[in-house]
N, C-alpha and C positions, 0 to 999 in steps of 0.2 A: 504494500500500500504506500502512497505518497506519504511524504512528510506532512502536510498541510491537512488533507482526510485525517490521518491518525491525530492531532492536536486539537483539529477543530470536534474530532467524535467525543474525545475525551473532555475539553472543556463542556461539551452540551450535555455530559453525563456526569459532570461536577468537580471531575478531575483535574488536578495541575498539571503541565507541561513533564511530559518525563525528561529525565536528566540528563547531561549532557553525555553520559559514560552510554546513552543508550545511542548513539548515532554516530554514524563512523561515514567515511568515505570507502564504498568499492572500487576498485582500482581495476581499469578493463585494461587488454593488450594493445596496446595500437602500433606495436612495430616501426612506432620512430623516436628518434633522439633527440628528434626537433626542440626547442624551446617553445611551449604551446603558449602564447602571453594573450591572444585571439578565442575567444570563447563566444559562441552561442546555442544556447539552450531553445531546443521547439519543443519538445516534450519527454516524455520518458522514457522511450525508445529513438528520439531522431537528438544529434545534437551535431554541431559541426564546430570544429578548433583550427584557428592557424599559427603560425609562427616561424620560426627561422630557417633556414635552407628551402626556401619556395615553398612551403609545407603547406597543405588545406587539408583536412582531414575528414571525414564526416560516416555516421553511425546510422544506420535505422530500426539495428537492433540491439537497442540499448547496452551496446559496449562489446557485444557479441564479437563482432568484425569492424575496423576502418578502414575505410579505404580514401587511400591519396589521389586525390582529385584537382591539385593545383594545377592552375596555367601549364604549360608547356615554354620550357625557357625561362624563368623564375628561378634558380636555383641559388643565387645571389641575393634577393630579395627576404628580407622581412615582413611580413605581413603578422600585423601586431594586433589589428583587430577584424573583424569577422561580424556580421548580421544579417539574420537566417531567418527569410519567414517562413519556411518550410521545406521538407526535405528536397525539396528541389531551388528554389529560390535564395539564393545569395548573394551578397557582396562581399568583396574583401577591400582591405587597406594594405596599403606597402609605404611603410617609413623612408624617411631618409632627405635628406638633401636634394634639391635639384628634382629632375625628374624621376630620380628612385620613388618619390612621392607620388602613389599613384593608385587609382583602383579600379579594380575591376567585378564584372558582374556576369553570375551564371541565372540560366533560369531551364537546366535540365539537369541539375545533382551535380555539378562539375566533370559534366564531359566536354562540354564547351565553357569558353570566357570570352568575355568583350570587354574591352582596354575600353573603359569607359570617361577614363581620367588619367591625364601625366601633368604634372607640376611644370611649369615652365619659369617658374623664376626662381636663381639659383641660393635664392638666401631665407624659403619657405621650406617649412621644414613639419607636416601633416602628421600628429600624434593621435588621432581616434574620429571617431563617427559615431553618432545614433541616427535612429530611423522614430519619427512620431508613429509611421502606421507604416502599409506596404508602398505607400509613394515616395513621404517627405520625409527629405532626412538631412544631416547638417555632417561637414567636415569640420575638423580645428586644425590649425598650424598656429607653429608659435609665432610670434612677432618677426615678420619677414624683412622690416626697416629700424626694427630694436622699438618701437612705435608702439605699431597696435597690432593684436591678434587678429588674426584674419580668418574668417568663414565660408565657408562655400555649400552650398546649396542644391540640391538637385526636390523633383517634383516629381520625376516620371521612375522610380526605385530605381535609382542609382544608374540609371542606365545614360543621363548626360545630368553635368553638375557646371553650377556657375557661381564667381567671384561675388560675394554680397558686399555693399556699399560700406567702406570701413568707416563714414560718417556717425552710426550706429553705436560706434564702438567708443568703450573708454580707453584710455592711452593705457599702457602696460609700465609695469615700475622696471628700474632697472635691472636685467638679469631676471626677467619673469620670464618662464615659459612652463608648458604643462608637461607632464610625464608622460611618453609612449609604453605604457608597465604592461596594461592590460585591458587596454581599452575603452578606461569607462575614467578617462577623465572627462569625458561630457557624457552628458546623460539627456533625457527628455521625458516628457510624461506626454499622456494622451491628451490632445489638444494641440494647445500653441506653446508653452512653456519650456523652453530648454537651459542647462545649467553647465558650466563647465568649471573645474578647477586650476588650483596654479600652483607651484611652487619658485623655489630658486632666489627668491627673491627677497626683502626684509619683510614681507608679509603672505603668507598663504594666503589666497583669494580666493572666492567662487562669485563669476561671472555669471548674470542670469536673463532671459531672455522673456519676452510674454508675447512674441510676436513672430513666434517660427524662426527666431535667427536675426531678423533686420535689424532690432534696436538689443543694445543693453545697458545692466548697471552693474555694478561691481560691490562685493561687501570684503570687508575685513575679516578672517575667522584668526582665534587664539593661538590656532595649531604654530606646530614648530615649522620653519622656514627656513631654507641657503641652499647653497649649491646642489645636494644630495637628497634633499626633504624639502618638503611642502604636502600639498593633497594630492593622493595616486587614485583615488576613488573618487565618486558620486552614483547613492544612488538612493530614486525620493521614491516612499509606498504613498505617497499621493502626492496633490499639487502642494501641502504645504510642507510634509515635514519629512525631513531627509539627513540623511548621514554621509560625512565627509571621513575617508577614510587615509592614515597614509603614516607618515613617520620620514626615517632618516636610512635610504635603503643602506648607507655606508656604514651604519650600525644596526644593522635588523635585531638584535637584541636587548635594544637600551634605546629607543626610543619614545621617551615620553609626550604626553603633548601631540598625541596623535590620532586620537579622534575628534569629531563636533559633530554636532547637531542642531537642525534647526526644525521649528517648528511654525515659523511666519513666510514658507516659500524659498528659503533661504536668503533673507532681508540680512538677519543677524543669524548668530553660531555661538555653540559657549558647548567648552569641554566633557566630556565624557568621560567623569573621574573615575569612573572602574575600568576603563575602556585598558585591553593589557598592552603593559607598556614596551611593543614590537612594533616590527615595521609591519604594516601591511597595505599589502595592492592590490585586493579585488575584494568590492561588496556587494551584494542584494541579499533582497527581501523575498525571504518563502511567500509569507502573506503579510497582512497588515499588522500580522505581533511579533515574527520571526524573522531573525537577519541571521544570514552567515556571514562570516570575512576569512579570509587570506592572504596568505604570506609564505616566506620561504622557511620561515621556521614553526609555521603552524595555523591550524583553523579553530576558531572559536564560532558560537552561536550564542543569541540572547532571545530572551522568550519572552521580553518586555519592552521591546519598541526601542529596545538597542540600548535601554535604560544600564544593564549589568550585565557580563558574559563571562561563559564557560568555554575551556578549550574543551575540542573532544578529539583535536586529532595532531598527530605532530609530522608529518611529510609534508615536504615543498609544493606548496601551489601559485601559480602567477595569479591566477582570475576563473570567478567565481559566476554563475548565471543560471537562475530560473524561469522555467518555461512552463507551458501551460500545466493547470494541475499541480504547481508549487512544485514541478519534477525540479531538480537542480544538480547540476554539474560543473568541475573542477578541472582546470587545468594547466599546468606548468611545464619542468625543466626536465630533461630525458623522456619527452613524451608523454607525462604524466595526464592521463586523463582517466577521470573517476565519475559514479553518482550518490548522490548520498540515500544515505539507506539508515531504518530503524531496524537495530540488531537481533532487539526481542521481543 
């Protein structure tokens, strides 16, 4: 049974959330080495992961078998993030400078792709994407003139994208840019709202949108900040309230100061004093009481709105993502791809 049936039967029968020792991550074979930092979840059985050496990955039976489905010619390419409306429809993202910055789009399971985007200016540098629905969906790059973060846009699912008006935008602080970890330094909800974060800088930020992308404003959050840290996550269980996930990855053991939370849209942010004090880079929400997160030294879940959390697992994960049915899946470094599962 899903994670989210089993919580939800038991609260309607008057019971507490069982304990963290009761959920673990199954860990399926995927036969690659790849660094999986690209994660999307469609369901219990379908999920698809990308990441380094050209790698696209993709499942329909629930971890059974993967098979590699990347482009042809990719093998240089990072593709850092991934979003999957189902098991045939996808997009991918490819990092990097210059035109390595680039994406593409399948819409038969990854036997075909179409180069639906290459970067042409050499000083943008494209760390993630969300999709509101199956059409509209938004890229980030960091600040291509040291200036302002730059967005691009597409309407038709991924299939052609375009430079949004950096009029929109607030200027970026010095040494801001977001993290390519795991894909979910921007995020978006159903509607018009999208939200991205930041680090590097003398302030972690989250960027927010109410307009699909065209306008934003910028908030301040507590979290820790510089070179190595700032925010690697976002991710909101509705339009107002959402968690910022991240730390200091050049210390994944000792970093404090690394969660927030907001609950006005993300206007403002204020700490998450149980939140453990590690690095972590990938979060979502089973449902509306239940978060997981990850990191390379381990996962925790909270069964109160992200209010307090338990580890329940200690293997390396980049990035974390739930799909329909609160199914959810994991995945990182030597191929690591899992689902999570109630033990007993």
């Amino acid at each position: 049974m899903l994670v989210a049936m089993l919580v939800a039967a038991g609260m309607a029968l008057g019971f507490t959330p069982s304990p963290a020792r009761d959920f673990a991550w199954h860990v399926t074979p995927t036969g690659s080495s790849a660094r999986l930092r690209g994660l999307s979840a469609v369901s219990a059985n379908v999920a698809w992961a990308s990441g380094s050496l050209g790698t696209v990955l993709r499942t329909v039976n629930r971890g059974a078998s993967w098979q590699q489905v990347g482009p042809p010619g990719t093998a240089t390419f990072q593709f850092r993030d991934i979003e999957a409306f189902d098991a045939d429809n996808a997009v991918i993202l490819s990092i990097g400078s210059g035109s390595d910055s680039r994406i593409y789009r399948t819409s038969d399971g990854g036997q075909h792709w179409t180069l639906a985007f290459v970067n042409d200016d050499p000083n943008a540098f494209y760390d993630c994407m969300t999709f509101f629905n199956r059409s509209r969906g938004l890229a980030l790059s960091d600040p291509p003139d040291g200036n302002k973060f730059r967005i691009i846009s597409t309407s038709d699912g991924g299939r052609s994208w375009h430079v949004v008006d950096p009029a929109g935008m607030p200027p970026a602080l010095a040494g801001e840019f977001a993290f390519a970890a795991s894909g979910q330094c921007i995020t978006s909800a159903h509607g018009h709202r999208a939200w991205f974060g930041t680090g590097g800088a003398a302030q972690a930020r989250v960027f927010r949108s109410d307009d699909r992308g065209q306008t934003w404003r910028v908030s301040a959050t507590p979290m820790n900040s510089g070179p190595s840290a700032g925010i690697f996550a976002l991710a909101f269980r509705d339009q107002q309230h959402g968690l910022a996930v991240g730390g200091d990855f050049a210390a994944p053991t000792a970093s404090p100061d690394n969660f927030a939370a907001s609950r006005d849209g993300g206007r403002s942010w204020e700490l998450v004093p149980s939140a453990p004090p590690e690095y972590r880079s990938g979060a979502t929400w089973v449902n509306g009481l239940i978060a997981i997160v990850v990191g390379p030294t381990g996962s925790d879940v909270s069964f109160n709105h992200g209010q307090s959390w338990q580890r329940f697992d200690s293997g390396s994960f980049d990035t974390v993502d739930c799909g329909h049915g609160g199914a959810c899946w994991a995945s990182g470094e030597q191929g690591r791809a899992a689902y999570f599962i109630r033990q007993h």
